[in-house]
VMD Tcl script that builds the backbone (N, CA, C; Angstrom):
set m [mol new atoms 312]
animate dup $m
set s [atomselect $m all]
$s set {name element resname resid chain x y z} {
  {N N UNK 1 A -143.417 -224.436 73.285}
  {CA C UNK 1 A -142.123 -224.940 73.659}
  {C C UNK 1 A -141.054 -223.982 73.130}
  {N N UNK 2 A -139.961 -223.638 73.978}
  {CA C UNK 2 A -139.139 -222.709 73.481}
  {C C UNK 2 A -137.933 -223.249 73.017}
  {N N UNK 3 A -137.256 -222.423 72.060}
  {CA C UNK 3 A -136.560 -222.773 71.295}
  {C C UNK 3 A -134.918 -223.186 72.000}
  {N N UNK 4 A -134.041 -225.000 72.170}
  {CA C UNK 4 A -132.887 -224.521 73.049}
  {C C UNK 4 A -132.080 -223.455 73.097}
  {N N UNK 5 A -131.579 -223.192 71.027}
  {CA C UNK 5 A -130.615 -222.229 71.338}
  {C C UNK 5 A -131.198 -220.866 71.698}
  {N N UNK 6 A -131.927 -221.001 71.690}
  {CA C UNK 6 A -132.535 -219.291 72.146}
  {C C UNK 6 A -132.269 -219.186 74.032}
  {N N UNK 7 A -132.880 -220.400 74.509}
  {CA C UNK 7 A -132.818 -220.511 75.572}
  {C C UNK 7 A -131.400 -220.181 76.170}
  {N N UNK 8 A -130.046 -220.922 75.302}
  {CA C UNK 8 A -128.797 -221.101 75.701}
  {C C UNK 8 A -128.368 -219.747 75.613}
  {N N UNK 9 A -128.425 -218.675 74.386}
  {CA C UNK 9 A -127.961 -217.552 74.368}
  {C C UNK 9 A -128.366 -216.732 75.327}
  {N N UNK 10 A -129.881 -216.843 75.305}
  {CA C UNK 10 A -130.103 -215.926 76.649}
  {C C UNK 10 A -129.153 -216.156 78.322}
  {N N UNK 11 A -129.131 -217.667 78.195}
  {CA C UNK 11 A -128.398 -217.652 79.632}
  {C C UNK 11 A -126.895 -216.799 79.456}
  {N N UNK 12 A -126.854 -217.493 78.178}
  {CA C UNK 12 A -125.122 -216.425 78.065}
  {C C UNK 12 A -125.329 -215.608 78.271}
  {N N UNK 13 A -126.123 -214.261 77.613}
  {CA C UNK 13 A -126.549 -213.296 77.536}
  {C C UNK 13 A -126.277 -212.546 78.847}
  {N N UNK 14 A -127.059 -213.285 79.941}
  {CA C UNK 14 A -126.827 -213.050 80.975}
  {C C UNK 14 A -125.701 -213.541 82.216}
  {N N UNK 15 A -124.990 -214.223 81.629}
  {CA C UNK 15 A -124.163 -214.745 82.539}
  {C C UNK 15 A -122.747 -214.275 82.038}
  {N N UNK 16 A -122.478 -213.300 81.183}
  {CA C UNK 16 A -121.270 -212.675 80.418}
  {C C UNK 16 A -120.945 -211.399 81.246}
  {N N UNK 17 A -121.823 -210.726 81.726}
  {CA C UNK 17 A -121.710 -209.778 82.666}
  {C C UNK 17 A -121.394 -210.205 84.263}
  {N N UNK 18 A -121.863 -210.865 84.452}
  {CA C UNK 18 A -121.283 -211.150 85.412}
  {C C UNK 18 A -119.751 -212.024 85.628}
  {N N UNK 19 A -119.522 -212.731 84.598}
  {CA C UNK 19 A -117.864 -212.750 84.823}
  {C C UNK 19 A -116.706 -212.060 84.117}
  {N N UNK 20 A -117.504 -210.815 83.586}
  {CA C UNK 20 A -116.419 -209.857 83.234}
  {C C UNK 20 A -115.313 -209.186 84.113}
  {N N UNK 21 A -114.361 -208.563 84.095}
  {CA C UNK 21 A -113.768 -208.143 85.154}
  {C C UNK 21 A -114.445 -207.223 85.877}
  {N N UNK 22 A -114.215 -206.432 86.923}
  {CA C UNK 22 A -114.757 -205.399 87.667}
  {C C UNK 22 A -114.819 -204.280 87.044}
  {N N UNK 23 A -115.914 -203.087 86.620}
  {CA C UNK 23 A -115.832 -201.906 85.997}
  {C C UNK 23 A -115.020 -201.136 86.834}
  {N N UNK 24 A -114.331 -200.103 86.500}
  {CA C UNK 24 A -113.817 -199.045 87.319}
  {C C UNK 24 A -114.781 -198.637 88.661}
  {N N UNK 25 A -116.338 -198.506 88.383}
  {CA C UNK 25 A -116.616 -197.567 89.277}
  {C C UNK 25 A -116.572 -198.287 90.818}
  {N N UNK 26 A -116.513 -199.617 90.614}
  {CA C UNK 26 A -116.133 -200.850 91.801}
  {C C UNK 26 A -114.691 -200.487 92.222}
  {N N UNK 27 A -113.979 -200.503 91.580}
  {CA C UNK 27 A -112.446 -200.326 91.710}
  {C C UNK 27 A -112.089 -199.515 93.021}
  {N N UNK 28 A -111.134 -199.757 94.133}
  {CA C UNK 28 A -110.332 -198.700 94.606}
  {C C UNK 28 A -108.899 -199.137 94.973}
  {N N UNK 29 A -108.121 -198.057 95.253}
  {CA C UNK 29 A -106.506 -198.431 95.491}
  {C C UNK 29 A -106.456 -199.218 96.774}
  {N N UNK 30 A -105.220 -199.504 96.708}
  {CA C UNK 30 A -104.694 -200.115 97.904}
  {C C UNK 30 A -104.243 -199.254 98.743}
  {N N UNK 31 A -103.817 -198.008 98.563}
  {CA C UNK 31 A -103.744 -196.838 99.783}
  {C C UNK 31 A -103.578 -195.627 99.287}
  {N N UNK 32 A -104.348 -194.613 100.156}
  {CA C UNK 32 A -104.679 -193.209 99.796}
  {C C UNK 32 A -103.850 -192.990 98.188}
  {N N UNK 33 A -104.516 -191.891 97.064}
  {CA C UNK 33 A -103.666 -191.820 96.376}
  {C C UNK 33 A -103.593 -189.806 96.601}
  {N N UNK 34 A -102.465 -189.515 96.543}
  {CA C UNK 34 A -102.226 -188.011 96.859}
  {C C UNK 34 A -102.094 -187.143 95.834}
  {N N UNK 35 A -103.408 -186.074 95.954}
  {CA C UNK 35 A -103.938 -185.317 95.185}
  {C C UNK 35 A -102.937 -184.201 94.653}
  {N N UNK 36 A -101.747 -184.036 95.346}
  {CA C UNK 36 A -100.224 -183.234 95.018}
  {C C UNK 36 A -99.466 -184.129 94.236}
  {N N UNK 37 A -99.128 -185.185 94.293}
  {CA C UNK 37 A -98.380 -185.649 93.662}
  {C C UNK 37 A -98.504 -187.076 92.658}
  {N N UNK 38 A -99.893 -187.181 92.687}
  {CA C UNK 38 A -100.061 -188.614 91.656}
  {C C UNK 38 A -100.055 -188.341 90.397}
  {N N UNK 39 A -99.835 -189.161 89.648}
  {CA C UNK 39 A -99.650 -189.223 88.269}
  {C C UNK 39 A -100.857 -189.696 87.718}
  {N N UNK 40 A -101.312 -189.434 86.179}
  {CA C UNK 40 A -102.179 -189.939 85.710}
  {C C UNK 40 A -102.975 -191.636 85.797}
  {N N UNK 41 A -102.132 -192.120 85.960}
  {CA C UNK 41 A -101.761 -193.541 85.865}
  {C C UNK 41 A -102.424 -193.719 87.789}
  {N N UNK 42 A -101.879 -193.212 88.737}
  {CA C UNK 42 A -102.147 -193.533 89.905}
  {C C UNK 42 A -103.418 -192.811 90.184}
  {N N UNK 43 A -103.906 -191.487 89.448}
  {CA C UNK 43 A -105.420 -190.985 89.445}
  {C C UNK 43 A -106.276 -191.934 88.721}
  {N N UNK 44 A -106.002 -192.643 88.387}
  {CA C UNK 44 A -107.155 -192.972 87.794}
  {C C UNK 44 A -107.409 -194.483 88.221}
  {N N UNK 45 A -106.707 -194.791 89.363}
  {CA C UNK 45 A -106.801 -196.036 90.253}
  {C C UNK 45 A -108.324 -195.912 91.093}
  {N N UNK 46 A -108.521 -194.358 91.279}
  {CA C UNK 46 A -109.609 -193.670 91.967}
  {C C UNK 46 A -110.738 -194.093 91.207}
  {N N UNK 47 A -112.021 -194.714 91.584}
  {CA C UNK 47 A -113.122 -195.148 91.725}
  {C C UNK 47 A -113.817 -193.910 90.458}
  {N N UNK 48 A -113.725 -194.020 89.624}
  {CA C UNK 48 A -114.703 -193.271 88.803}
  {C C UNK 48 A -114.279 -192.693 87.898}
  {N N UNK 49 A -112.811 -192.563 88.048}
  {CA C UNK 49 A -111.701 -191.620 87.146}
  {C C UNK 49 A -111.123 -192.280 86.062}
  {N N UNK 50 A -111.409 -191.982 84.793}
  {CA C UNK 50 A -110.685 -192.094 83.986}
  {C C UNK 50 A -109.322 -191.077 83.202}
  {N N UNK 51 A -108.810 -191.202 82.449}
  {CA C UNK 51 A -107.987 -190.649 82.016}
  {C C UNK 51 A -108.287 -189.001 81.007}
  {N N UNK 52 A -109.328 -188.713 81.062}
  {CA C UNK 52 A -109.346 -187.102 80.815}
  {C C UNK 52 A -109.824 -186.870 82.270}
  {N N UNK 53 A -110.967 -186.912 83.447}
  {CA C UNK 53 A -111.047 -186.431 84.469}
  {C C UNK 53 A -109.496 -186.310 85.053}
  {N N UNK 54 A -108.245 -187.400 84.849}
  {CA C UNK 54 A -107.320 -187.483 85.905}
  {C C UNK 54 A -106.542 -186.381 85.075}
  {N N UNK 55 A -106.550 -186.108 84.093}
  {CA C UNK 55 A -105.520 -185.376 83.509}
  {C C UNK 55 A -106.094 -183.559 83.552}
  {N N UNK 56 A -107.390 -183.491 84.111}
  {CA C UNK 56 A -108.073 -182.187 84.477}
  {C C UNK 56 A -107.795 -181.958 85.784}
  {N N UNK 57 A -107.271 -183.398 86.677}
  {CA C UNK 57 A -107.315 -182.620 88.231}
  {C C UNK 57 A -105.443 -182.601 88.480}
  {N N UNK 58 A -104.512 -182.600 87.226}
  {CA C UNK 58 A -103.281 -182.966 87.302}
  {C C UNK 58 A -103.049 -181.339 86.426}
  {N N UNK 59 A -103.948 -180.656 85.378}
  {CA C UNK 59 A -103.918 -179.360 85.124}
  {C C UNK 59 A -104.239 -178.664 86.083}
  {N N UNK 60 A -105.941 -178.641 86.818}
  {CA C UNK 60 A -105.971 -177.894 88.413}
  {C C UNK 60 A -104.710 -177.722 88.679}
  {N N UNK 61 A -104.215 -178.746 89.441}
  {CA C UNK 61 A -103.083 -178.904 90.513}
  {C C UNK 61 A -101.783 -177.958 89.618}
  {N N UNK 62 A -101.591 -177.803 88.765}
  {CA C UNK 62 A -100.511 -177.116 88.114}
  {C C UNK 62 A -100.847 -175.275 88.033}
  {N N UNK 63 A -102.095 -175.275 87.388}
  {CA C UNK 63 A -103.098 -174.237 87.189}
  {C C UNK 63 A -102.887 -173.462 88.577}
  {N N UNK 64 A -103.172 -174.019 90.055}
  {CA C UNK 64 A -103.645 -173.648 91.250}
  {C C UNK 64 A -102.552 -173.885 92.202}
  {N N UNK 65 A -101.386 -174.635 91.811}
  {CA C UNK 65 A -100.110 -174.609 92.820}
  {C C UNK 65 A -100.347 -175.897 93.582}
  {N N UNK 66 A -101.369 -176.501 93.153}
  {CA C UNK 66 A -101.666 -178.097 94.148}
  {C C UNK 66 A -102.916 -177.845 94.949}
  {N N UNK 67 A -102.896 -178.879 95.911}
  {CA C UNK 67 A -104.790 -179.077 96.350}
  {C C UNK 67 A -103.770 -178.235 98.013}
  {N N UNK 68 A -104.804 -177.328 98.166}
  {CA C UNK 68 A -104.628 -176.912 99.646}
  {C C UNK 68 A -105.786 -177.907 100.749}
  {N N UNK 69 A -106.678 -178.266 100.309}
  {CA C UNK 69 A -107.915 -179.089 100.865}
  {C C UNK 69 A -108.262 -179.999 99.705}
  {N N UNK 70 A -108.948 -181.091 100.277}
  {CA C UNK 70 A -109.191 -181.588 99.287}
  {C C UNK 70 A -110.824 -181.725 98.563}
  {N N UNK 71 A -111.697 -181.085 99.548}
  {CA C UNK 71 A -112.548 -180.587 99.001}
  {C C UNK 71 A -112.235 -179.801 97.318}
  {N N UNK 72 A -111.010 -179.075 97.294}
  {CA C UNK 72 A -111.394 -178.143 96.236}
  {C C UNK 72 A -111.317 -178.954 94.643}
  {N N UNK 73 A -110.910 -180.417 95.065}
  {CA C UNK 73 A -111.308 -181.561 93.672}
  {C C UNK 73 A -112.554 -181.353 93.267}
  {N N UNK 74 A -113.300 -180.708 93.681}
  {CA C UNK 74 A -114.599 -180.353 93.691}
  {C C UNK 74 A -114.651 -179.053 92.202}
  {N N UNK 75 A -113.599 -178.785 92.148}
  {CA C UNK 75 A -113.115 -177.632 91.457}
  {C C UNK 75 A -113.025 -178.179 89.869}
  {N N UNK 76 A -112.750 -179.729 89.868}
  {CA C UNK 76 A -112.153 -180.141 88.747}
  {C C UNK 76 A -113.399 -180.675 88.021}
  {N N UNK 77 A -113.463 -179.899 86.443}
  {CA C UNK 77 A -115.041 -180.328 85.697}
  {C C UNK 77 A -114.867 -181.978 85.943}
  {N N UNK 78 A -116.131 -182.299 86.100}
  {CA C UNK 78 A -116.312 -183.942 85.978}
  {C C UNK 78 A -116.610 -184.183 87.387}
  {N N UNK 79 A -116.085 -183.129 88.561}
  {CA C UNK 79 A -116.204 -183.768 89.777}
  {C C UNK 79 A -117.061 -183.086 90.816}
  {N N UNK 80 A -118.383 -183.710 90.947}
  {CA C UNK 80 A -118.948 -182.709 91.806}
  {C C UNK 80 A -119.029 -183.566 93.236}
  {N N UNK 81 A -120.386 -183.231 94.056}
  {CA C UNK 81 A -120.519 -183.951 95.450}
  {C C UNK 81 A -120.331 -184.963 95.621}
  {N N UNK 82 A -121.163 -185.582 94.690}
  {CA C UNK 82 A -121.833 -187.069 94.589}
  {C C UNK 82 A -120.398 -187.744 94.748}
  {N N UNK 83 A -119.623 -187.512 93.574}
  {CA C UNK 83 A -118.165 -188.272 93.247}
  {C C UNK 83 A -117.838 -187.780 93.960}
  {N N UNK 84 A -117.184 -187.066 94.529}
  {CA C UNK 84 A -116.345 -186.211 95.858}
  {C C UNK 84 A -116.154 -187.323 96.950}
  {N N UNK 85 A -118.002 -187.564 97.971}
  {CA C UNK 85 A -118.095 -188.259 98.630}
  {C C UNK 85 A -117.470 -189.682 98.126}
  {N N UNK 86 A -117.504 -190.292 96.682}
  {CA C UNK 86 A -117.091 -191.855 97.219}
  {C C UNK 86 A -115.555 -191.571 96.800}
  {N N UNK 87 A -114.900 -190.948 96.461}
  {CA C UNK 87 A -113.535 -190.529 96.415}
  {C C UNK 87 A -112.978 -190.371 97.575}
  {N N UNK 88 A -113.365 -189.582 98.539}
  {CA C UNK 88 A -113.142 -189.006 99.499}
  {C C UNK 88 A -112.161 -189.744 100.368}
  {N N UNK 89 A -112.590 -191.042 100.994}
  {CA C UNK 89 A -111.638 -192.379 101.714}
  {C C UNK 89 A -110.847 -192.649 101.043}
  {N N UNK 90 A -110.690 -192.700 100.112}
  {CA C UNK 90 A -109.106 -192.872 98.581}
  {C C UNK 90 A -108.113 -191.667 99.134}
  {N N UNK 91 A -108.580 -190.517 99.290}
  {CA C UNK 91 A -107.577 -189.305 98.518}
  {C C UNK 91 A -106.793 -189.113 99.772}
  {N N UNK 92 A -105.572 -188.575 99.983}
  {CA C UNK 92 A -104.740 -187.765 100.627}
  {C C UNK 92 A -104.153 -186.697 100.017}
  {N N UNK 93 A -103.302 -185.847 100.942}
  {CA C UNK 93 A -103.000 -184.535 100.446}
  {C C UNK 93 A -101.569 -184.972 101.281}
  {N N UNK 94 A -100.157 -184.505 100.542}
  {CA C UNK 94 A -98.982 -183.966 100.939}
  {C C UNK 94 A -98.943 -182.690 101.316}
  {N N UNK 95 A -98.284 -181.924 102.524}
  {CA C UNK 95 A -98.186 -180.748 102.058}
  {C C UNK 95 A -97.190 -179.887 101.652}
  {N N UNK 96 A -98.136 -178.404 100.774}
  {CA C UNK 96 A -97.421 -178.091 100.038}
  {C C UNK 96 A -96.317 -177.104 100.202}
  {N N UNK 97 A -95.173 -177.110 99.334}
  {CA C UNK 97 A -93.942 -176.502 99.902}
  {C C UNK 97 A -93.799 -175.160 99.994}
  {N N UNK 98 A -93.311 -174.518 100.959}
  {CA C UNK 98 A -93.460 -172.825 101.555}
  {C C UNK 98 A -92.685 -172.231 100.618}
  {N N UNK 99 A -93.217 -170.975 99.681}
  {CA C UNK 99 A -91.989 -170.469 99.238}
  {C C UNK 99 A -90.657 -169.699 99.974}
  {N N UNK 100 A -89.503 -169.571 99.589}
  {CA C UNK 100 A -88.832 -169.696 100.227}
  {C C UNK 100 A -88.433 -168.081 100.863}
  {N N UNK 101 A -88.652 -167.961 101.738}
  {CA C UNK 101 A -88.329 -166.448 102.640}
  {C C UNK 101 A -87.239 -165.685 101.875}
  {N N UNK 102 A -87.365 -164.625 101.283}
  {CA C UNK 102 A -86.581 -163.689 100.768}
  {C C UNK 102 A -85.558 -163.692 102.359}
  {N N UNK 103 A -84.062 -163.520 101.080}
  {CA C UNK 103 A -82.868 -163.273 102.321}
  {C C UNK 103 A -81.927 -162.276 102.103}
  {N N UNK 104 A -82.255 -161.445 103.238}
  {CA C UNK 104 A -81.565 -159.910 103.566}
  {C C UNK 104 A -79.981 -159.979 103.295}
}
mol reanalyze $m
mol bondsrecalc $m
mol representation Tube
mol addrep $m
């Protein structure tokens, strides 16, 4: 015969995970977030991203003049295919501004 409270903790045990909130890697925004101009805070709304990955693809983007494609997030340590692909439906790109034509 098994013991109740043993019995009871185990159900907790198991029933604590499931009404925790949602982990990040569940998480996504409510609309595209743009790889030119988001802030730490709005990168890391993105499905997998926490706050050193968002603050590596916010150096890229400074480092490199901004995302010309957005494949090249691919560029940023922490982010390879795998993450790429479920990122991918999240991200947009602004584009970026022409420098300005030398004037004669």
């Amino acid at each position: 015969m098994s013991n109740p409270f043993t019995t009871l903790a185990l159900a907790l045990a198991l029933a604590l995970p499931l009404s925790a909130a949602p982990d990040r890697a569940s998480r996504a925004p409510q609309r595209p977030v743009n790889l030119n101009t988001a802030t730490v805070t709005e990168l890391m709304q993105l499905p997998r991203i926490g706050q050193k990955t968002a603050e590596r693809i916010i150096a890229f983007r400074k480092q490199h003049g901004g995302f010309q494609r957005p494949e090249e997030l691919m560029n940023v340590k922490g982010i390879g295919e795998k993450s790429y692909a479920k990122l991918k439906p999240y991200l947009a790109l602004s584009p970026l501004p022409r420098p300005a034509a030398a004037k004669k």
